[in-house]
N, C-alpha and C positions, 0 to 999 in steps of 0.2 A: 615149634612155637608159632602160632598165629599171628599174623601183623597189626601192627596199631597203628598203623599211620591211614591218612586219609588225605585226598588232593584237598589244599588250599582252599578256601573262597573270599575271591580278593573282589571289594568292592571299589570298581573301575569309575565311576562317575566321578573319583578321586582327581584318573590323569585326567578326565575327560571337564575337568572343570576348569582347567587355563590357571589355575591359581598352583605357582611353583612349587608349595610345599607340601601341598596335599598332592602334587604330581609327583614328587618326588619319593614323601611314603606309600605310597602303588608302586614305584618302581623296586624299591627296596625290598617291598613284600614278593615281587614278581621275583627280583635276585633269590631271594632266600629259597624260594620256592625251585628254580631253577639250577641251584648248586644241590638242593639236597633230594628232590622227587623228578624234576622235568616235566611234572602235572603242577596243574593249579584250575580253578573256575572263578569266570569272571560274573558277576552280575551290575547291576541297573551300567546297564551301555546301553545304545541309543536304537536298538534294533527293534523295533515296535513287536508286543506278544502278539497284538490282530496279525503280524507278516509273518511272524512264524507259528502261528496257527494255520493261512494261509498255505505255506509252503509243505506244512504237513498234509493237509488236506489233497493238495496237488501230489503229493509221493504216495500217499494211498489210491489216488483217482488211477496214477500212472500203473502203479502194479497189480493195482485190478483187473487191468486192460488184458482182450484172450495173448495169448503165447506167441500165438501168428503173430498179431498187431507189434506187439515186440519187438519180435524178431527182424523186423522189417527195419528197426532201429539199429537193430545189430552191431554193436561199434567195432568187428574185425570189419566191418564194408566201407569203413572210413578210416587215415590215417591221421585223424585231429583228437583220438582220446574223448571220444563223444556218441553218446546214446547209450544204448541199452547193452550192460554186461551177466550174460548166462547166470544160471542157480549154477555153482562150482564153477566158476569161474577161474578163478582164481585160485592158489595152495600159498599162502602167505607163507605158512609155516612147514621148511621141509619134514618130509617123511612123514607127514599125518595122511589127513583127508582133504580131498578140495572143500573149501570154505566155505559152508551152509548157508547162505547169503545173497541176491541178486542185487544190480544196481542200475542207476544210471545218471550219465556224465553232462553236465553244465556248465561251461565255462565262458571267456569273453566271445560273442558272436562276433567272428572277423571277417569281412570278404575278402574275396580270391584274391584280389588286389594289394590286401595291405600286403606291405612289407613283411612283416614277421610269418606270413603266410609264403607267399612267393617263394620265400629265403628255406621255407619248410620247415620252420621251427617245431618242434615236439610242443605236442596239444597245442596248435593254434591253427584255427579253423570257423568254420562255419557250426551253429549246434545243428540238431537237426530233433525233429520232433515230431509226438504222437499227431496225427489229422486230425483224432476223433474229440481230442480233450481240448482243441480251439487256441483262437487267443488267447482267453483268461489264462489259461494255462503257461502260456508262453509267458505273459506278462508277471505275472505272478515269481517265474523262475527267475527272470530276469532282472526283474526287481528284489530279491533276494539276494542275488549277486552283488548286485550295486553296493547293496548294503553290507553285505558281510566283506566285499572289498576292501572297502573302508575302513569298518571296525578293526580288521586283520590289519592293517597298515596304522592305523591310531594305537594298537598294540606293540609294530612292531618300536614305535615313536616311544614306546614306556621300555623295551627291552635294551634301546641305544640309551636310554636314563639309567639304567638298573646296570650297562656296561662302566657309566660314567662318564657316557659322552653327552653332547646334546642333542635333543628331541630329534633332529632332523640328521643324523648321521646316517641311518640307511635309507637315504630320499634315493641314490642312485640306484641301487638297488633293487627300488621298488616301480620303478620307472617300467613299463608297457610288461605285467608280469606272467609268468606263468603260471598260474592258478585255475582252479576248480574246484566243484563239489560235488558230493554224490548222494542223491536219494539212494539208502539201501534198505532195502526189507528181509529182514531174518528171521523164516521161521521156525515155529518154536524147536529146542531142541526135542527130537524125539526121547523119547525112554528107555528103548534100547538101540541105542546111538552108541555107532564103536566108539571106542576110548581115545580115540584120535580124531573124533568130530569134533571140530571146533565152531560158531557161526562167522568170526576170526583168529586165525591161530595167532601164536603167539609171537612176538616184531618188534620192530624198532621201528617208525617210520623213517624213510629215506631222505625226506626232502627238508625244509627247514621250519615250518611251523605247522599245524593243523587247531583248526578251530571248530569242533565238536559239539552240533546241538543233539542231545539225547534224544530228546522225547522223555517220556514215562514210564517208559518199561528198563530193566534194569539189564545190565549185562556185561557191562563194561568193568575189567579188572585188573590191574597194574603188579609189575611185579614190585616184591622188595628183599632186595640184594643181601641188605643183613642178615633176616630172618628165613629166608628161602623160602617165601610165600607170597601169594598172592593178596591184594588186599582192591576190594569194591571201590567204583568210583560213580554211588548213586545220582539218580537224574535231583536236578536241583532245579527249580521249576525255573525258565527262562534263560537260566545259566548257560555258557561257551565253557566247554572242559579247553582247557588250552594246554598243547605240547610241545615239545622239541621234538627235531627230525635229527639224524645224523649229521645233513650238515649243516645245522646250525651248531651240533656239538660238535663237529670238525673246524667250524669257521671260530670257536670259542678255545680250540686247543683241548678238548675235553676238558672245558671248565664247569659248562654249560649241560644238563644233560638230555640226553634221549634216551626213554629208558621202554623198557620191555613191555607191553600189555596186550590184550586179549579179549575177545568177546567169545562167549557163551549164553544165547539165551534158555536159561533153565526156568522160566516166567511160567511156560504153557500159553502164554501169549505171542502175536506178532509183535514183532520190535520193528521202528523206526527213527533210523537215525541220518543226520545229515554231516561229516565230516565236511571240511574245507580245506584244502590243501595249496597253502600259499610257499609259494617255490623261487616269485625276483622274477629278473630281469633273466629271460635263458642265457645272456652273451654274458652276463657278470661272472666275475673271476673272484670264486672264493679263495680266501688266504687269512691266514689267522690274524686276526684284529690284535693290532698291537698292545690293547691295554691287557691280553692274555696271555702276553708273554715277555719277559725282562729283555732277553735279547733274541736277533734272529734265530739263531740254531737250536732254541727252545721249541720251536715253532715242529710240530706232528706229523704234519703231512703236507702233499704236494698240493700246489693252487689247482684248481679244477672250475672247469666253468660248472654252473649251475645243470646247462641241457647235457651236456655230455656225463655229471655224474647222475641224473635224474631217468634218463633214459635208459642206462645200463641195468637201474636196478628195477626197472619197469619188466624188459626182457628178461630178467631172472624170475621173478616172481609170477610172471604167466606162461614162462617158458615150464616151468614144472607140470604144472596140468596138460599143456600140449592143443588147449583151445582156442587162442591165440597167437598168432606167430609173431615172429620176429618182425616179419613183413610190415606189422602193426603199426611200427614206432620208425619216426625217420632215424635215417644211418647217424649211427654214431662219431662222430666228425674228430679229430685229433685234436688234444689240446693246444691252444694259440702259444 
């Protein structure tokens, strides 16, 4: 039986208008959304279409660029989760094919100096970038960041409403974080493509939120649990697909979900997509938010900082293909 559900589209200019009640119906829809798919899409937020016209522009300028030029980018030659990651790069999904897909990594530009650097935190670094595509280029990415920082964090202010705390509950949290995003280019699936090519297999994300600009081309597919099917999550023109990562549904008690989906492009076109992967503060200490649980001993799992469970499931997931090593990602430190 084919699925009839479809992700949410939740019109966010709701929280984003300071007026409590119509903050309050976005967050309710965000809940509802959240206990029953772990998708949803947001639209009119404050991210200009001229900047994400822009930043599309810049992701095709990048993966135009020759191989070499790339290469040069190569983000095993750094250990900040930055620059350019191979065609199969990556095996999301065990036991298929490496993931039809290349990318490349964006995050906050930190120097050597700061703190969260020094200290070696997972993905905190310097970016590093193409010579040939210039400033605008740089500016462009970076100014995209800013923005989608933001948004991701005025999100996460509707998800502490939609818990039933208020707005500013995970301010700590969001405090110097670890986040990124990735230009990825997937192209088209071939035709006779094994049956275990995926352009991404099939996953849960690992960290705690992802904010998803599509583009145009379609590809994106979600599972659902009832009916044992897959069901489309079309591009909506401007829209952020918004999801749960694991441990956000660990830090909810699996109240909250994270749920299974997949890209395939079967278009015959290039896809381009920009994920956002917003992850907190690395030193925070998740542990189940108490309004998800009556008493302690209800409570799923053990407290785990954010870097140490983010970092494990990095090494797994490139550890499959063997392109990547371990080396990649700083050592995994004991829980405090």
């Amino acid at each position: 039986m084919p699925s009839s559900k479809s992700a949410p589209v939740i019109d966010f200019s709701d929280f984003l208008s300071g007026d409590q009640q119509r903050m309050q119906h976005c967050a309710d829809q965000i809940r509802d959304a959240c206990l029953t798919q772990g998708f949803f899409q947001i639209v009119n937020h404050d991210i200009p279409a001229s900047l994400q016209k822009d930043i599309f522009k810049a992701s095709k300028a990048f993966f135009a660029l020759p191989l070499e030029e790339k290469m040069k980018l190569d983000k095993s030659l750094n250990k900040y989760n930055r620059g350019y990651e191979v065609m199969h790069g990556q095996m999301i999904e065990a036991n298929t094919r490496p993931d039809l897909k290349e990318g490349y990594y964006v995050s906050r530009d930190l120097p050597m100096d700061h703190p969260q650097v020094k200290a070696e935190k997972f993905a905190h670094g310097p970016n590093v970038w193409p010579e040939s595509l210039g400033e605008a280029f740089r500016e462009t990415c970076m100014d995209y960041l800013n923005r989608i920082v933001k948004l991701t964090e005025e999100v996460m202010r509707a998800m502490a409403m939609s818990l039933g705390y208020d707005a500013d509950y995970f301010q700590e949290f969001c405090s110097d974080p670890m986040c990124f995003y990735k230009l990825l280019h997937y192209p088209p699936q071939p035709s006779d493509a094994h049956a275990l090519q995926r352009g991404i297999g099939a996953h849960r994300d690992f960290g705690v939120i992802t904010l998803l600009l599509q583009g145009n081309v379609a590809g994106l597919e979600v599972w659902d649990e009832e009916v044992k099917d897959w069901y489309p999550v079309p591009p909506v023109e401007g829209a952020y697909v918004v999801n749960m990562g694991n441990l956000f549904e660990q830090w909810t008690n699996d109240k909250y979900i994270s749920n299974v989906h997949r890209v395939i492009n079967r278009s015959g076109e290039e896809r381009f997509s920009i994920p956002f992967n917003y992850n907190g503060n690395p030193d925070f200490i998740i542990k189940c938010i108490e309004k998800c649980r009556s008493k302690p001993e209800e409570e799923k799992y053990a407290p785990v900082s954010v870097e140490d469970y983010v970092v494990q499931k990095y090494k797994d997931v490139y550890g499959r293909v063997g392109i990547y090593k371990s080396e990649s990602f700083a050592p995994q430190k004991a829980n405090a």
